[in-house]
C-alpha positions in Angstrom: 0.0 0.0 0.0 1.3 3.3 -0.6 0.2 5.8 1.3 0.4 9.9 -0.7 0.6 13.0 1.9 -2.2 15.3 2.0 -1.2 17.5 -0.6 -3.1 19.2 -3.6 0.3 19.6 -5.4 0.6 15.5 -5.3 -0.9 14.3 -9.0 -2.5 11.3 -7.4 -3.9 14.1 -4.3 -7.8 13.4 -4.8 -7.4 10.4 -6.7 -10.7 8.5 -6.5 -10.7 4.4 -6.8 -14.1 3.2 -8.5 -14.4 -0.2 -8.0 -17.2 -1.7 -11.0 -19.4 -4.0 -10.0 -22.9 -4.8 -9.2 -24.4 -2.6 -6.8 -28.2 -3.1 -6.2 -28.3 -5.3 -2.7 -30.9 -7.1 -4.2 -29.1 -8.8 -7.0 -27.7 -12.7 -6.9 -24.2 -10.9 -7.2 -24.2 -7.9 -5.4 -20.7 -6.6 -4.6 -20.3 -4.8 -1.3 -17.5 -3.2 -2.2 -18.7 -2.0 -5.6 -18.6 1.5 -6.3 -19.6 2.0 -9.5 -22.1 -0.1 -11.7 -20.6 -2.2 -14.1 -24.2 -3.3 -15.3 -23.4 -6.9 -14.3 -26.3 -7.5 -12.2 -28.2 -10.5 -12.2 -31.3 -11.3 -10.6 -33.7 -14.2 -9.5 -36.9 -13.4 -11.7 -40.0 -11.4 -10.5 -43.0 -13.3 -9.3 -45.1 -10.0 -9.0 -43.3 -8.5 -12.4 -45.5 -5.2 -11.6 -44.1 -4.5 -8.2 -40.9 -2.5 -9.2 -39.6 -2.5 -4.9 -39.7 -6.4 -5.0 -41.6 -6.6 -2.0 -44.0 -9.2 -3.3 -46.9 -6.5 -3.4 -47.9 -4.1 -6.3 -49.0 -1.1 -4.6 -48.7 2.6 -4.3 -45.0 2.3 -3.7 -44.7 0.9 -7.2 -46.7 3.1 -9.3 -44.7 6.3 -7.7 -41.6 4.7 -8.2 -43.0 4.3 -12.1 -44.5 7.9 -11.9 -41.1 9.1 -10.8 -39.3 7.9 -14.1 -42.3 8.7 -16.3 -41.2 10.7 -19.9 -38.0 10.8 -18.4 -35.5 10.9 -21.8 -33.6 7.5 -21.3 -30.4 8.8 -23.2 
């Protein structure tokens, strides 16, 4: 491990690490230490394929969660 001083003259000063990976807790491969998506995710499949939360339950959770995205631009 190196370790850089403090010091906004030091390139590597501010130096972020991303690690990719999956990060939604509810995905089969969910990695902890993931910092950035990777878009690796897997999950198990949706027996209530209308509740977005998957708590098992279609209810006013889900349609605000879908109201929230609504005519969103998806570029």
């Amino acid at each position: 491990i190196v370790v850089f001083p403090n010091d906004p003259s030091n390139p590597y000063w501010g130096a972020s690490c991303e690690v990719p990976g999956c990060v939604y807790p509810e995905a089969l491969n969910y990695n902890e230490a993931a910092t950035k998506d990777d878009f690796s995710c897997y999950f198990t499949e949706n027996p209530c394929p209308s509740g977005l939360n998957f708590d098992g339950i279609t209810g006013t959770q889900d349609l605000l969660m879908f109201l929230v995205e609504f005519g969103l631009s998806c570029n």
